[in-house]
MARPAFI-188182 format. One line per field, with one value per residue: x, y, z of N, C-alpha, C in turn; residue in one letter. Coordinates in nm, 4 decimals. Example, Ala and Ser with C-alpha at 12.3 -4.5 7.8 and 13.67 -1.06 7.14 Angstrom:
BEGIN
n_xx [1.3190, 1.2850]
n_yy [-0.5690, -0.2250]
n_zz [0.7800, 0.7080]
ca_xx [1.2300, 1.3670]
ca_yy [-0.4500, -0.1060]
ca_zz [0.7800, 0.7140]
c_xx [1.3200, 1.2900]
c_yy [-0.3300, 0.0030]
c_zz [0.7800, 0.7870]
titor [a, s]
% end
This chain:
BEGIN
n_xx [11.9698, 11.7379, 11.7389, 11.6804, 11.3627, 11.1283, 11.1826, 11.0819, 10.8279, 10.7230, 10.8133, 10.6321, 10.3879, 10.4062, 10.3957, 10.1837, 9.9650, 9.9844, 10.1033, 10.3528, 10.3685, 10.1684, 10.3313, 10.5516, 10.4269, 10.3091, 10.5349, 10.6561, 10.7139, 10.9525, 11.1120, 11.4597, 11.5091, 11.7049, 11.7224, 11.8213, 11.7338, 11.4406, 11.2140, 10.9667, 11.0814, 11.2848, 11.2022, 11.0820, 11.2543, 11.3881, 11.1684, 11.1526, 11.4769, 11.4217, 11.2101, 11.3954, 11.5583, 11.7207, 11.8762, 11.9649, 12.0291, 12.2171, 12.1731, 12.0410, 12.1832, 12.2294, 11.9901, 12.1100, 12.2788, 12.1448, 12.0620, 11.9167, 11.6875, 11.5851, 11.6200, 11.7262, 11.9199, 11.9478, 12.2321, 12.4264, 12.4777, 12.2964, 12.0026, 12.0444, 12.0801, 11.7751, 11.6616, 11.6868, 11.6392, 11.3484, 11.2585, 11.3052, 11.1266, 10.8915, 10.5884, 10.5064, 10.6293, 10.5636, 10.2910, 10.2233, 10.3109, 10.1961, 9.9149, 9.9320, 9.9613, 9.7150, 9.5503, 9.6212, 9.5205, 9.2674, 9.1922, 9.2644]
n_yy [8.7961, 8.8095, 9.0058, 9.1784, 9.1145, 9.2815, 9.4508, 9.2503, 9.1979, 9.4472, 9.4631, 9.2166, 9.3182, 9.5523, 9.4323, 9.2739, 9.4572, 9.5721, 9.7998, 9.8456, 9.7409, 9.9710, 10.2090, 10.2146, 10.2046, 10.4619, 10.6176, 10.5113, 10.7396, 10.8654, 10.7187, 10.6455, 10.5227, 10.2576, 10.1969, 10.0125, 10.0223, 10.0213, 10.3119, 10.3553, 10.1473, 10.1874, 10.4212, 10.2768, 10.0813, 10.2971, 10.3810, 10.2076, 10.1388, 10.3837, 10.2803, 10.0952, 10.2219, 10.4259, 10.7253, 10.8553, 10.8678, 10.6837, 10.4808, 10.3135, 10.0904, 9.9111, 9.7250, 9.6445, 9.5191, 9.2711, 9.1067, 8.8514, 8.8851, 9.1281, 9.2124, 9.3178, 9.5862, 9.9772, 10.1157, 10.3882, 10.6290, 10.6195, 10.6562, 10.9038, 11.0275, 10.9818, 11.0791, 11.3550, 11.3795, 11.3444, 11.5397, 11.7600, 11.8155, 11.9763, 11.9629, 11.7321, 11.4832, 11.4204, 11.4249, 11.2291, 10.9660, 11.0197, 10.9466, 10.6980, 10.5954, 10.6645, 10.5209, 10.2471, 10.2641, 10.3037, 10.0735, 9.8522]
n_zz [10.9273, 11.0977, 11.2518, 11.0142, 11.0380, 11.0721, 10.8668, 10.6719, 10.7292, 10.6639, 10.3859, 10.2996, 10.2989, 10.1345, 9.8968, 9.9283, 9.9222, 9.6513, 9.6449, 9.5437, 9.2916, 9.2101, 9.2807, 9.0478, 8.8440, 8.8809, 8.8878, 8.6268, 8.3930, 8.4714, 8.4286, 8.2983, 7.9563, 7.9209, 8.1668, 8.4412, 8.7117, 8.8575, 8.9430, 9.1192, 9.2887, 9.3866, 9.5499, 9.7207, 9.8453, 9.9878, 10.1619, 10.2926, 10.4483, 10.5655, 10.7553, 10.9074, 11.0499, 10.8660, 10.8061, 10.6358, 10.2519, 10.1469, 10.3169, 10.2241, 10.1649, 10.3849, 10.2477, 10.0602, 10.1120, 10.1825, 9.9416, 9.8732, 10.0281, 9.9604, 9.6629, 9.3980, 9.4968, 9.4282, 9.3417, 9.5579, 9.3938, 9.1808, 9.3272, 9.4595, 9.1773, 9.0977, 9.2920, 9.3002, 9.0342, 9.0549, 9.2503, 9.0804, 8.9227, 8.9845, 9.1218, 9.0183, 9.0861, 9.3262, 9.3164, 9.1488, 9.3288, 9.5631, 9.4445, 9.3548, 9.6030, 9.7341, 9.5325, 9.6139, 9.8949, 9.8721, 9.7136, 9.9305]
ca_xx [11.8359, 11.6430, 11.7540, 11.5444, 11.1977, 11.0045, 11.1555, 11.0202, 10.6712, 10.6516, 10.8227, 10.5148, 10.2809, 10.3639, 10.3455, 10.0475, 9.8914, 10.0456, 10.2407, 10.4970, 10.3211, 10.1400, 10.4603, 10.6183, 10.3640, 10.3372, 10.7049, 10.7407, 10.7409, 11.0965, 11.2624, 11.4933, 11.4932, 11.7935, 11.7858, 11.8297, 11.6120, 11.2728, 11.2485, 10.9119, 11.1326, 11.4051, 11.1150, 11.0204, 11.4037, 11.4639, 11.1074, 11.2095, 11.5579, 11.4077, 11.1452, 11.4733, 11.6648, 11.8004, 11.8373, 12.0355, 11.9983, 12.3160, 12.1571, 11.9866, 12.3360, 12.1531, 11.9159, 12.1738, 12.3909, 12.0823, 12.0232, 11.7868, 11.6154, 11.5327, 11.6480, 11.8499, 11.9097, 12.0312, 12.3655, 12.3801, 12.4378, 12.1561, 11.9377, 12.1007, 12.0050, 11.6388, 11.5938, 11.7400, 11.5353, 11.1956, 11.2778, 11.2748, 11.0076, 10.7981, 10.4927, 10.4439, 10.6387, 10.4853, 10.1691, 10.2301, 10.3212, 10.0400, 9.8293, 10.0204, 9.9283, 9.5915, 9.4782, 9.6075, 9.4400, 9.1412, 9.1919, 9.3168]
ca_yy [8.8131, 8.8145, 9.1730, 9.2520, 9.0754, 9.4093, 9.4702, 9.1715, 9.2263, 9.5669, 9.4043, 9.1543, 9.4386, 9.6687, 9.3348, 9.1932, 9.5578, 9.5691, 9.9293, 9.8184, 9.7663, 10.1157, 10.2689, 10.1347, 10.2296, 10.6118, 10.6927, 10.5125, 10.8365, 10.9017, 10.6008, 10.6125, 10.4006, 10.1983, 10.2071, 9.8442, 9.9746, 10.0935, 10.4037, 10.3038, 10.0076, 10.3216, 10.5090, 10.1805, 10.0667, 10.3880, 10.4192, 10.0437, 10.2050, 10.4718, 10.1678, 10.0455, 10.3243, 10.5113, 10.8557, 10.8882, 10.8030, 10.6062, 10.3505, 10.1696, 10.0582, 9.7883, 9.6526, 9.5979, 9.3566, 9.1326, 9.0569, 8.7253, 8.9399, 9.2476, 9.1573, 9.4542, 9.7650, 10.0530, 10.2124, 10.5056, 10.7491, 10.6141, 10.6561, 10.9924, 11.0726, 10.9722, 11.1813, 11.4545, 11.4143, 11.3624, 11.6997, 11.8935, 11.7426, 12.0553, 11.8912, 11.6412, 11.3277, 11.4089, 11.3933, 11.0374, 10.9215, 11.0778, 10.9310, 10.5642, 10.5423, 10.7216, 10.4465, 10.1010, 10.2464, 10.2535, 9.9265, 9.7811]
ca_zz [10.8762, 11.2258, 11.2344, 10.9134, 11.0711, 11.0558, 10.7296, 10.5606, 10.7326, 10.5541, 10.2258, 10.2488, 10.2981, 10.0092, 9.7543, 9.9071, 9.8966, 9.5697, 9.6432, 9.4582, 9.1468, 9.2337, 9.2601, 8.9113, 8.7439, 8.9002, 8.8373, 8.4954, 8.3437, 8.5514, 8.4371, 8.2046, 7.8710, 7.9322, 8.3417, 8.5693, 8.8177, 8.8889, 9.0289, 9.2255, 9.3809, 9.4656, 9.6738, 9.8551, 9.9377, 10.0753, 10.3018, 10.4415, 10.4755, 10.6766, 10.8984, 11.0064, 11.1298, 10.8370, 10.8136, 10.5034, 10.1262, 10.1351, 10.4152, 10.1673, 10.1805, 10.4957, 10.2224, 9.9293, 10.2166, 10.1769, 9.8275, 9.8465, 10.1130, 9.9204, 9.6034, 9.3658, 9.5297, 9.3499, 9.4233, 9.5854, 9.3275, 9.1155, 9.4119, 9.4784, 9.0842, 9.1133, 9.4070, 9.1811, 8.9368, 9.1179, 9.2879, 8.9886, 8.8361, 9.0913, 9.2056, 8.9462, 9.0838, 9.4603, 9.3070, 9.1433, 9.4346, 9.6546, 9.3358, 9.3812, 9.7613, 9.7221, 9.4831, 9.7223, 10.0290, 9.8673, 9.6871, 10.0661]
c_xx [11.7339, 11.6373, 11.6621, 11.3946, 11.1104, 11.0419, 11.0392, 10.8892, 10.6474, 10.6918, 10.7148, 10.3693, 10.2572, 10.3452, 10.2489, 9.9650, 9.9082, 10.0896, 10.3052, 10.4826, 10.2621, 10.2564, 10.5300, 10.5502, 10.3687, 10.4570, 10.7741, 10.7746, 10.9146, 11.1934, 11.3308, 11.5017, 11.5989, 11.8433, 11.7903, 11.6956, 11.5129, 11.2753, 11.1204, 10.9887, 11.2570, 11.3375, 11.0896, 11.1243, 11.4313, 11.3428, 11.1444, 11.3675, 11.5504, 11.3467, 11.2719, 11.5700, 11.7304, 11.7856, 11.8754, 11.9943, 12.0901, 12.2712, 12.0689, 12.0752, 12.2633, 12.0925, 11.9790, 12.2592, 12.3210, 12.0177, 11.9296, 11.6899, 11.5220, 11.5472, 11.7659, 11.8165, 12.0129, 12.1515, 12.3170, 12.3595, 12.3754, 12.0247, 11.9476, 12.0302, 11.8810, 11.5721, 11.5730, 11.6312, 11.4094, 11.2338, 11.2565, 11.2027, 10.8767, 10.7495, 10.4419, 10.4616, 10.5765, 10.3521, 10.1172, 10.2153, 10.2523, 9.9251, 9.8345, 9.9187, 9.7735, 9.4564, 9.4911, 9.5699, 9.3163, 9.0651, 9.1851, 9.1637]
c_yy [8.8353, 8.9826, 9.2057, 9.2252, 9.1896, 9.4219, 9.3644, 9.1652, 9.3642, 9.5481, 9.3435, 9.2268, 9.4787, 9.5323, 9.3009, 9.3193, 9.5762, 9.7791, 9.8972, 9.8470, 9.8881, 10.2332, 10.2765, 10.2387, 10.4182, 10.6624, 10.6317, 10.6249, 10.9209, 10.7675, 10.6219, 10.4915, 10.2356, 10.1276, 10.0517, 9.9011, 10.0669, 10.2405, 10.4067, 10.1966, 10.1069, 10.3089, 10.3862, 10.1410, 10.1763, 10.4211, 10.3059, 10.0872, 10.2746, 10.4098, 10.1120, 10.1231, 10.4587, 10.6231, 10.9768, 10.8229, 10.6889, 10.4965, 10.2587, 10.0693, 9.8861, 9.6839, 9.5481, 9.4672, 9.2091, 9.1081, 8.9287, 8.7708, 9.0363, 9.2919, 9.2921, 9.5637, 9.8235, 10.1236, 10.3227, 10.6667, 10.7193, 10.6419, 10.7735, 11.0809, 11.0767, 11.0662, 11.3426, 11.5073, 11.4357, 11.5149, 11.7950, 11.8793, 11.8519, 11.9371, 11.7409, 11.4810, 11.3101, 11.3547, 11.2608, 10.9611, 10.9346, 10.9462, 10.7265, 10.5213, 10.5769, 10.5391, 10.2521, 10.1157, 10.2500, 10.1416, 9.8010, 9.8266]
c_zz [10.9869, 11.2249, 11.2001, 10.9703, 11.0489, 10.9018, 10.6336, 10.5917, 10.6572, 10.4039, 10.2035, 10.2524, 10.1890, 9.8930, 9.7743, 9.8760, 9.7219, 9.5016, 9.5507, 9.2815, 9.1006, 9.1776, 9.1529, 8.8516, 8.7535, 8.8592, 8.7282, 8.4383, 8.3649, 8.5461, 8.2732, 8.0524, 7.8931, 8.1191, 8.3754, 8.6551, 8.8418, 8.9800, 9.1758, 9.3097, 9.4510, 9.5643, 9.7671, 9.9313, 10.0013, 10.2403, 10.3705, 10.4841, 10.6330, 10.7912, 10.9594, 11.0365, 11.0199, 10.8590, 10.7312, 10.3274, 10.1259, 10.2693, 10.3663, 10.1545, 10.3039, 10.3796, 10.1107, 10.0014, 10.2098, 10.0766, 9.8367, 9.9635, 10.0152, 9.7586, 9.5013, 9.4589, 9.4625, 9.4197, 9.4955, 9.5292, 9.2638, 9.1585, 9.4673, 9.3290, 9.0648, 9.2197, 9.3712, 9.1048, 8.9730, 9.1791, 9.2158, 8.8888, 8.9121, 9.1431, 9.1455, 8.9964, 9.2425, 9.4196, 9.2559, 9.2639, 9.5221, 9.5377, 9.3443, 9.5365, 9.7955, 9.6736, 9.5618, 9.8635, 9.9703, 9.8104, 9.8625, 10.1740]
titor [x, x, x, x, x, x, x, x, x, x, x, x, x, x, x, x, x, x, x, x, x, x, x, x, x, x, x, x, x, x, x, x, x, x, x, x, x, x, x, x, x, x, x, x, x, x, x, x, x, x, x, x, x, x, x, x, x, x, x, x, x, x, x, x, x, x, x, x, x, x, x, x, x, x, x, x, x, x, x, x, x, x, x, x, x, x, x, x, x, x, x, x, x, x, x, x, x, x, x, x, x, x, x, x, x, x, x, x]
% end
C-alpha cells in the first residue's frame, strides 16, 4: 500500500472535489440498466491507472490488486467495452465529461 500513496492523495481529491459524483452523473446516460459498475468510476480508475504509470487499459489491473484501497474495479473487458462505447457516442460522451470537470473546477 505505500506504493499507492499518490494514488490515494488523488482518490481523496476527486471525492473531496466530488469528481466522482460529477462523473456518475455525466456518463449515466452510458450505463447500462443491469451493469455493476459505474462508468464515471471506469474513467477515474483508469486516469489513477494512468497517475501511476499505466499506459494501457488493462493496468487498471494495479488498482483491482487493492480492493479496500480502491474498492470494485471493473474487469478489463468491461472497461475495454465502455471505452467502446464512449467512442462512438462522436462528441457527445467527451463533452459530458469536459461538462463533469468544467462544473467541479468551478465549484473547487
Amino acid at each position: 500500500m505505500v506504493s499507492q500513496a499518490g494514488a490515494v492523495l488523488l482518490l481523496e481529491t476527486v471525492r473531496k472535489t466530488g469528481l466522482d459524483q460529477a462523473m456518475s452523473a455525466a456518463l449515466a446516460p452510458w450505463r447500462k440498466p443491469r451493469a455493476a459498475h459505474d462508468p464515471g468510476k471506469i474513467l477515474l480508475d483508469l486516469a489513477l491507472a494512468v497517475a501511476l504509470g499505466g499506459d494501457c487499459l488493462a493496468d487498471v489491473a494495479m488498482l483491482r490488486c487493492e480492493p479496500a484501497l480502491f474498492g470494485p474495479v471493473a474487469s478489463d473487458p468491461t472497461v475495454s467495452r465502455l471505452i467502446d462505447t464512449l467512442a462512438a457516442s462522436d462528441e457527445k460522451a467527451l463533452q459530458a465529461v469536459r461538462s463533469a470537470r468544467s462544473e467541479v473546477r468551478s465549484r473547487v
